[in-house]
N, C-alpha and C positions, 0 to 999 in steps of 0.2 A: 313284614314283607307285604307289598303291595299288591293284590292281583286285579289285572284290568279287566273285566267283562266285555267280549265283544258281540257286536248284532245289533237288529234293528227291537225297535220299542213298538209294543204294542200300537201305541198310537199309528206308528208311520207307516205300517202291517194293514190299516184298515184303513188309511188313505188310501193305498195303493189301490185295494180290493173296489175301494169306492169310483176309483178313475179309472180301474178295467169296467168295472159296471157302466159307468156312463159313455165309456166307449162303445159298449158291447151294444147298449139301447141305442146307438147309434147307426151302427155299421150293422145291423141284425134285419131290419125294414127294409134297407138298400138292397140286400141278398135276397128276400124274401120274393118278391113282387116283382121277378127278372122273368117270368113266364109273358106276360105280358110286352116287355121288351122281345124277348125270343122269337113272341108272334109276330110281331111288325116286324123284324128282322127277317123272317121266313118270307113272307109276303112281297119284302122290298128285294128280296132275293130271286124270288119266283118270276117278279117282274121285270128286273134285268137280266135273268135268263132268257124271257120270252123275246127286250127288244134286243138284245143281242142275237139271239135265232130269227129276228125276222130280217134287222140289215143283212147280216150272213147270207140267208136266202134272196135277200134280194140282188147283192152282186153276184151269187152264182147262176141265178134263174139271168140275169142281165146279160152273160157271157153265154149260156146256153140255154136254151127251153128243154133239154130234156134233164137238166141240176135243178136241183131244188122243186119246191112246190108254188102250186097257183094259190096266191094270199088275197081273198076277199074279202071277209070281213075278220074282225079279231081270234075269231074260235078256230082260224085257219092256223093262224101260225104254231100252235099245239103241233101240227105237223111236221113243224120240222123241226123240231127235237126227237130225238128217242125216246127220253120219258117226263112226262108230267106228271110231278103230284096233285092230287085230289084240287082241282079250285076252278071255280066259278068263272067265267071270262063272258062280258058283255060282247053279243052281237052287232056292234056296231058294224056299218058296211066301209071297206078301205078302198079307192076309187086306185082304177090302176095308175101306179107313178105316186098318187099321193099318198099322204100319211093320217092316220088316225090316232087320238089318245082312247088306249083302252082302259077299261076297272076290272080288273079280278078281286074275288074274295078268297081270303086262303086261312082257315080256321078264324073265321067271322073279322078278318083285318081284312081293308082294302088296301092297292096299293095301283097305282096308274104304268102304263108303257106306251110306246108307241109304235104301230104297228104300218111298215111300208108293204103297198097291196103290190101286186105282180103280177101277169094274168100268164 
């Protein structure tokens, strides 16, 4: 009587282990070094919160002077949100009607907005 062995052979057992390994060194560095991403993400995040709070305030403040705030230079428009996180905003002056590009620093990443002045 014949009996057939079934399963895999050592060889094809350490193939496999060898092409999870050369996966793993692969896909390991991508996962690793995503704080750095995270930062710039936060940053480019902070700065479309800011020009989005300052068009906002500027078509409210445009419909009344007593909505919204007066927006002069960039460290203005922090006001009209509720809350900001920790970050750096250049004191550029924003001319009323006109627009400025601002830089905040936000955990050592920069990232640009653009800030409409209002008086």
């Amino acid at each position: 009587m014949d009996v057939k062995q079934a399963g895999f052979t050592l060889i094809e057992l350490v193939m496999v282990i060898v092409i999870l390994g050369i996966l793993a060194a692969v896909a390991i560095p991508k996962f690793v070094d995503l704080s750095s991403d995270a930062k710039t993400a936060a940053a480019a995040g902070v700065a479309g919160a800011l020009a989005s709070a300052s068009a906002t305030n500027y078509a409210a403040r445009s419909v009344s002077t007593s909505k919204g705030v007066a927006i002069a230079n960039c460290q203005d428009v922090t006001s009209a949100l509720t809350s900001v996180p920790s970050v750096t905003i250049s004191s550029t002056t924003v001319s009323n009607g006109g627009s400025a590009v601002c830089t905040i620093t936000h955990q050592g990443v920069t990232a640009n907005f653009t800030a409409i002045g209002i008086s």
